[in-house]
N, C-alpha and C positions, 0 to 999 in steps of 0.2 A: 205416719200411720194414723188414721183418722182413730177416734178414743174409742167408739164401736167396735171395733176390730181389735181392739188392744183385751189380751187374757191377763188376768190377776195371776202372779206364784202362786204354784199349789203352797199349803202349806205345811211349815217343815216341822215335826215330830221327833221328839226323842227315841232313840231303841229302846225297848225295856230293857235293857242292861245300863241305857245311861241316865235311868228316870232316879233322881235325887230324892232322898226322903225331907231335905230341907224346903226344898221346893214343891214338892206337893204337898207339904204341911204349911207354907205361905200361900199357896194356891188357896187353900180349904180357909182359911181365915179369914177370908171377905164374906159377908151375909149374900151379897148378890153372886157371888161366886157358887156358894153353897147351894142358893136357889136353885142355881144351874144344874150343880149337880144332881138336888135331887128331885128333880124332871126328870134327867136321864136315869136314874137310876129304877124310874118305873118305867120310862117309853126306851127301846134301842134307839133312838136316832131322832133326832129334831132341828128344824128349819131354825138358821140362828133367829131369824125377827120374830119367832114366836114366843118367845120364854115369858114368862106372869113378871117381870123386873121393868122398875118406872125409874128408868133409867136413860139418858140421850145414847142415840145409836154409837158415839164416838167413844163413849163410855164402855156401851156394850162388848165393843170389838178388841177393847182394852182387856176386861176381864176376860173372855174367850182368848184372846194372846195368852194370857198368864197361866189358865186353864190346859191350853194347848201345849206352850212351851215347858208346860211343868210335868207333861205325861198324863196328866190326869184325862182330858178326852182328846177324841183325834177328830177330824175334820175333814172333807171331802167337798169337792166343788159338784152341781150337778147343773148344767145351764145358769144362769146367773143365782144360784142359791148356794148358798154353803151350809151344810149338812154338820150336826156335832154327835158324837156317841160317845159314851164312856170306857174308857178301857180299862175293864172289871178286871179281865186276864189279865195286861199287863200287870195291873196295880198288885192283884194277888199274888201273882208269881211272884213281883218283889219285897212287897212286902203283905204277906199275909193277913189277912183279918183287919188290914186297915181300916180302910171305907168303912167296911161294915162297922166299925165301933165308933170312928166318927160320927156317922148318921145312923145310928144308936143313940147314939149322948145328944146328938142333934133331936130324934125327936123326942126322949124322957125332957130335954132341960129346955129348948125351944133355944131361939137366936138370943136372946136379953141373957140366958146363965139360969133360969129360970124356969122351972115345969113349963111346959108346951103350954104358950099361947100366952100365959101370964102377962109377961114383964114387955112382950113385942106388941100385944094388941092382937097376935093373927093365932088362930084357929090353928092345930095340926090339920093339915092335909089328909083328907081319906084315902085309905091303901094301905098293902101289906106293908106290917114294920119294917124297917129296912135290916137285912142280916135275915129273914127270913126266907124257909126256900121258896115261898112264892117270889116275894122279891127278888132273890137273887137269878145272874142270868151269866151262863159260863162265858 
């Protein structure tokens, strides 16, 4: 079958019944990880090669794996793009008020452990605080 013609596996998703707290608590632990998430957690859905991360694509597709297989976002193919959104719902239903208090503590203390922007060099990001109900999205 010439490679044109060849389609990539959808990719596979936990149930929220099988979304692990140990693994989305390893998901969120990576800085470029978290970047990820909160992109998504202002826009519903985004093109993977967009994300603000200076990181090699092989890299990228790694943390997105880890992202994905961990529950934390789901992923869809659309012509040759693959689409990321986060799954608020699931994450909620399992464990409640997660996200939101990680990316809380995310942006009071910034990625270094340290009040936003300090110890990293970067500026918080403009936008509603995260846990807020403009931020939030069912």
């Amino acid at each position: 079958m010439a490679r044109s013609t060849r389609r990539r596996p959808a990719p596979a998703h936990p149930a929220t019944e099988e979304i692990d707290l140990y693994d989305v608590l390893h998901a969120l632990s990576d800085p470029t990880r978290m970047t990820i998430v909160r992109v998504l957690w202002t826009e519903p859905e985004r093109a993977c090669g967009t994300f603000p991360v200076d990181v090699a694509p092989s890299t990228l597709s790694h943390h997105f794996k880890v992202l994905r297989e961990s529950g934390v976002i789901s992923q869809r193919e659309e012509a040759n793009r693959r689409f990321s959104a986060l799954r608020t719902v699931d994450l909620e239903r399992r464990f409640p008020g997660l996200l939101d208090t990680v990316l809380a503590a995310l942006a009071r203390n910034g990625p270094g452990g340290g009040p936003a922007g300090e110890e990293s060099g970067h500026e918080r990001e403009p936008g509603p605080e995260p846990g807020s109900d403009k931020a939030r999205r069912g």
